[in-house]
N, C-alpha and C positions, 0 to 999 in steps of 0.2 A: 595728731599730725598726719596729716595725707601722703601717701604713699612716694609720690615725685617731689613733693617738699623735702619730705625726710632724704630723700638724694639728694636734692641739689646741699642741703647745708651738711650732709654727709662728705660732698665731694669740695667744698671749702672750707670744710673744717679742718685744722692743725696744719695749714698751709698760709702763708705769709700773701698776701696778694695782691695785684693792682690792677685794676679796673679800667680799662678801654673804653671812655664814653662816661662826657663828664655833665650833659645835660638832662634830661629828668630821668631816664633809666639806670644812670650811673648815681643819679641823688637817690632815687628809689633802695637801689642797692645799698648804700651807705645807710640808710632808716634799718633795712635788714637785717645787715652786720653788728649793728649795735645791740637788737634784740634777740641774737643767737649769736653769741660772741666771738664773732668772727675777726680773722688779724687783718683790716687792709693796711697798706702801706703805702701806698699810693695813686694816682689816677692819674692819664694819658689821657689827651684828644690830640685830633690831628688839625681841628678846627684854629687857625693862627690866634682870632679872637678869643678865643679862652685862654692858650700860654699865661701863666705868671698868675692866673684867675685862681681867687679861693673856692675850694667845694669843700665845709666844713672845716677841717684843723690841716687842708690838704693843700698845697701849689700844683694845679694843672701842668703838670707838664705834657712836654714834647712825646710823641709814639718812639722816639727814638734813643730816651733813656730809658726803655726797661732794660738794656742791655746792661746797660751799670745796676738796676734794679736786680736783674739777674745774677750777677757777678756779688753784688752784695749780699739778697737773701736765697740759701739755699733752698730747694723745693720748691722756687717759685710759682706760681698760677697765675695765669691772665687774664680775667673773666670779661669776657666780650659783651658788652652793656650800650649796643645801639636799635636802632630802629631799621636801619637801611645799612648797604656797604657792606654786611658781613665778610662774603667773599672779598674784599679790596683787604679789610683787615687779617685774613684769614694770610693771603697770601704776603703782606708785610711780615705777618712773625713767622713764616714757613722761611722768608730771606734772611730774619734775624735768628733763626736755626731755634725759634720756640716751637717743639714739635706739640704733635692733638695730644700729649699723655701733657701734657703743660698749658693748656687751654682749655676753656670749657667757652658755651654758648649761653647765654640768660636765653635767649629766644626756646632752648630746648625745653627748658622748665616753666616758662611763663610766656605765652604766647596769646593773651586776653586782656587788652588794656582799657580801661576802662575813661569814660570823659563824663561826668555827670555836669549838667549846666544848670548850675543851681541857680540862676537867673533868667526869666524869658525875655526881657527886656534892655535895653542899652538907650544911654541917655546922647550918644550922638548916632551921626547917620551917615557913615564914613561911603564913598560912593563904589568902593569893591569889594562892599560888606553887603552880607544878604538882609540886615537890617535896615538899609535905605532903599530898599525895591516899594516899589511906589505900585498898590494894591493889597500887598500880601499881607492879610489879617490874623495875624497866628493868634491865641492866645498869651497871654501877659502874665506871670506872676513869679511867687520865689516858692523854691522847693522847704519844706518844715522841714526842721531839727528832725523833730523823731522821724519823720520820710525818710530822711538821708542814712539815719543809723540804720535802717530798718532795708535800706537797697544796699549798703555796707555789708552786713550781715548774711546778704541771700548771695551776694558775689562773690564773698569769701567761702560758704558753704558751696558753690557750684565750681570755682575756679582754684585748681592746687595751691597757687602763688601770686601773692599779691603783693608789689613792694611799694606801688604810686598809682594816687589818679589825680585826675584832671578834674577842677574844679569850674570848665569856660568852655564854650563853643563858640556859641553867637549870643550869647547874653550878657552883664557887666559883673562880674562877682563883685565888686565895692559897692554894688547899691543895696546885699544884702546885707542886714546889719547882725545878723550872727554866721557872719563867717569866719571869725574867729574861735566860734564854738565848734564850727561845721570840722575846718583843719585842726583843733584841737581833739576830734575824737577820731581823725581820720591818724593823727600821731599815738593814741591809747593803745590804737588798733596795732599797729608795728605799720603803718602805712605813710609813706610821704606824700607831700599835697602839693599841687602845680595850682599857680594860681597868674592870671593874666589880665590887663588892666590897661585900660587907656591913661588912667590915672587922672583924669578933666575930673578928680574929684573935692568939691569944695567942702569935707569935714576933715578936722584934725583927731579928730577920736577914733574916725573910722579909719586911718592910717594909722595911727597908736597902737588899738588893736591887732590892726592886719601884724606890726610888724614884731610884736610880743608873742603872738601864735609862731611865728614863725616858719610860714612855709619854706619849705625844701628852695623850690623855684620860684620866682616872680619876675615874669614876661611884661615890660613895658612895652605897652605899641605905640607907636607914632611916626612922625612924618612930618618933621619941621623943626626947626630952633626958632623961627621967627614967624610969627602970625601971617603972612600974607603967604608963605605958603602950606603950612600945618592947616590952615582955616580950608584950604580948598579941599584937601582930603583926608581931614578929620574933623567933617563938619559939623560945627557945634560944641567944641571942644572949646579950651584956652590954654594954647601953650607956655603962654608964663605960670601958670597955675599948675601945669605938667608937673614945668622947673622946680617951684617953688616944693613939691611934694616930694621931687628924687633930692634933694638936700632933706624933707624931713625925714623920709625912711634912712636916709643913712645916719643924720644925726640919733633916731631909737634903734637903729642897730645896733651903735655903737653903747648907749645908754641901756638896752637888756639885750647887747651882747647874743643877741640873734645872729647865726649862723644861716645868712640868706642867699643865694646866686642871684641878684638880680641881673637879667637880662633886657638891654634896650634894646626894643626888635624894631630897628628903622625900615619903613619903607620907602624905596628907591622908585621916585618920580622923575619925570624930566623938570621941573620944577624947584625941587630940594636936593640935588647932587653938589650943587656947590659948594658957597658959603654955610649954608646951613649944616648940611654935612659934620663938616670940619667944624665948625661949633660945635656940632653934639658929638663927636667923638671927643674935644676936650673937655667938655662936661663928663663925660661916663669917666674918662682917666683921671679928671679930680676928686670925684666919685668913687674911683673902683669899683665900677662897675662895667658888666661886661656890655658891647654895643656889637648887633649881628645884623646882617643887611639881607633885604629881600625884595623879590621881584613881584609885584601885586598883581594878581590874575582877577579875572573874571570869575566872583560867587553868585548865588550858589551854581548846583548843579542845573538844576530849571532855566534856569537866566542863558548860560551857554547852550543848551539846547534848542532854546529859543532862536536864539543867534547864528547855531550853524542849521538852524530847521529856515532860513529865512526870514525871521520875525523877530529881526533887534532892537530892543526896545530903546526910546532916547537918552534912557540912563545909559547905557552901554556905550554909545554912538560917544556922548561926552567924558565917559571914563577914556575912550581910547584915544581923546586929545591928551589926556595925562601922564597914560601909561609909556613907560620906556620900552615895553617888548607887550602890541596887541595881542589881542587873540588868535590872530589867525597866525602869526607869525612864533606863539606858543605852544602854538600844536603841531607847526613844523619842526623849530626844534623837538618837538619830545615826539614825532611820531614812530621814530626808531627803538621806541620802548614801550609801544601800545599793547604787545603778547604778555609783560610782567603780571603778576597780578597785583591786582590794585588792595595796595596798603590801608587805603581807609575800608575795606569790606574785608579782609583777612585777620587783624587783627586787635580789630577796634568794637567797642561793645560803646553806645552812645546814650545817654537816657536823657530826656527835659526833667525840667523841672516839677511837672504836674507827674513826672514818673512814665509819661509814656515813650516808648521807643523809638527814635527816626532809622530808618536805613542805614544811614551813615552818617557822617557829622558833618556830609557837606551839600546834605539838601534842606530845605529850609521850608518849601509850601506845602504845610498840610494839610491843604485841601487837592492840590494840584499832582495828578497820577498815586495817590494816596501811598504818601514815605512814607507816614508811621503804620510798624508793623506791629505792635504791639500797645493798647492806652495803656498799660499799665506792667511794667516790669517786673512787679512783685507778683503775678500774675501767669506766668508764661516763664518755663526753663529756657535756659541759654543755649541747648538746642536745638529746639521750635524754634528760639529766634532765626540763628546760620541759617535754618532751613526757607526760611522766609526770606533773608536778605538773597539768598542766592538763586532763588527762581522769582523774583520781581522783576518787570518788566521796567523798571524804569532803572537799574543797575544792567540790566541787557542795552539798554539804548545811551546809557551814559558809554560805557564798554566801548560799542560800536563807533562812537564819535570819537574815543581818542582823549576823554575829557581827563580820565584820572590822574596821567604822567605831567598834562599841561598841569594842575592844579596840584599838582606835587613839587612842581619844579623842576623836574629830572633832566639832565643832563644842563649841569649848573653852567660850565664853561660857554654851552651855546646860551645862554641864556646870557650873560655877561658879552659877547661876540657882539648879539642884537643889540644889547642894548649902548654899547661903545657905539655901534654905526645911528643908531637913531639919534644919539645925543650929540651926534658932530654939526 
């Protein structure tokens, strides 16, 4: 056991605990606690769409019953299990008189997340996906079994802590057909598996599967209840066929008793806000399942450069009849946040499927200012790589535009602001 593991499960061990952050760093956590028998007791988000949400044998609650959590287990510990926000968290339990000898940080112990995209290909061409950019000839295919154990293995020897990765960037995980092996030894490992899906998939075996393995996470994306608008920006999909699949996975969840978070990640069109909407919010609640909403930006990274370099291509021009908050009006909101540093270059480690390394996970032309910095990951230590992402010239030039906080989302309320005025 590595020297900062042996701490972190030294510093929750024989303490009762509950977990702040109940989407993949907080399922991460729970895969953990189970293989180093750790007591949790509970879990917290502040997210209103998770409240009353299952995470394992657990009800999501509110940030503002640990206080009863408190009152009822003595010793309690907080563990702070998100991506962003710290400080916002930090300062809610300093108001509920949780002092630092009552909290700990997961970011201090693990701060190397990993996203392997065991697929290079996706069978639609969704129009703020960097897989409908019209040119760009990346390479095609699925990463092998033994590849994967074998980038498993050199991650965990270079990284103290690992409790979850990501099995999708800009590929389709359901077209692999042993991805249920892939998450099945990503769980041997003590590891939980995020897994994300448009779900336009026509096998029943390959959802049978998926749902026996049992990922931790599974991220539905979409953008419609009804075909005429799901079709415009999840082109090539079929949203009755979405449907018909979130009724199978809960029907085998409930049949091998899968312990899953499914997530409907809606994207917010000027198009789909209405009726639609509101239908698929009653579906996820007949469901139980959870449904979280987002503002769809301009991918990848090259594409926006493009765009504020003068040179918009006519994909862009027609994505921004759709979008509820453009580009330029996304980088106003978040330009009050362009000094942070940028979360996809801090603390995200990305690899394709053929095993070689992109920048970040949110550039996509490998031929275009040359993002992969490594072909092959098994190849090159994880500190050659930082060194490489962080004097590239095309992370200097993304920086300088502004582009990371726009494609993060940051500062949600102005985001929500724009997009009320645009929809009126």
């Amino acid at each position: 056991m590595k020297p900062k593991e042996k701490e972190f499960i030294s510093n929750l061990s024989n303490r009762p605990l509950v977990i702040w952050g109940a989407r993949m760093t907080g399922l991460g956590l729970l895969r953990f606690s189970k293989k180093h028998n750790l007591n949790i007791v509970g879990f917290v988000d502040g997210d209103p769409s998770l409240t009353n949400k299952s995470i394992g044998n657990f009800k999501i609650a509110k940030p503002e019953s640990i206080k009863d959590l408190k009152n009822k287990y003595k010793n309690l510990l907080v563990v702070i299990a998100v991506a962003l926000k710290e400080d916002e968290i930090i300062n809610s339990l300093n108001k509920m008189g949780i002092m630092e000898k009552d909290r700990v940080n997961y970011s201090k112990y693990c701060d190397c997340f990993f996203t392997i995209d065991i697929v290079g290909n996706c069978s639609l061409k969704c129009p703020s996906c960097a897989q409908s950019v019209v040119g760009i000839k990346n390479p095609m295919g699925q990463m092998k079994l033994e590849d994967f154990k074998k980038v498993v293995k050199k991650a965990k020897q270079e990284v103290d802590v690992i409790t979850h990765m990501s099995l999708y960037s800009w590929g389709e995980p359901l077209l692999h057909k042993q991805l249920h092996l892939i998450i099945e030894h990503l769980h041997e490992e003590g590891i939980a598996a995020a897994v994300s899906s448009h779900l336009s998939i026509p096998s029943d075996d390959q959802i049978q599967k998926l749902v026996r393995s049992a990922p931790e996470y599974l991220k539905v994306s979409t953008s419609g209840f009804y075909p005429d608008a799901y079709n415009s920006t999840h082109t090539g999909g079929d949203v009755n066929l979405v449907k018909a699949n979130m009724y199978k996975i809960k029907y085998f969840m409930d049949r091998f008793k899968s312990k899953i978070y499914v997530d409907v990640n809606y994207h917010l069109y000027k198009n789909n806000i209405g009726k639609d909407l509101e239908m698929m919010k009653k579906l996820c609640e007949e469901l139980d399942f959870g449904l979280s909403t987002t503002y769809p930006v301009v991918f990848p990274i090259e594409r926006c450069i493009d765009y504020l370099e003068g040179n918009p291509s006519k994909e862009v021009k027609d994505l921004s009849k759709l979008l509820l908050v453009n580009i330029d009006e996304g980088l106003e909101i978040t330009k009050d946040y362009r000094n942070q540093p940028c979360r996809y270059l801090t603390n995200q480690v990305n690899i394709n499927w053929d095993r070689s390394v992109p920048l970040c996970c949110v550039t996509f032309d490998r031929q275009k200012n040359s993002s992969i910095i490594s072909n092959d990951f098994l190849k090159v230590s994880l500190q050659d790589l930082e060194k490489k992402k962080h004097n590239h010239s095309l992370c200097k030039k993304c920086v300088s535009h502004g582009i990371p906080p726009y494609q993060l989302g940051v500062n949600l309320a102005g985001w929500e602001k724009k997009a009320k005025e645009n929809s009126n």
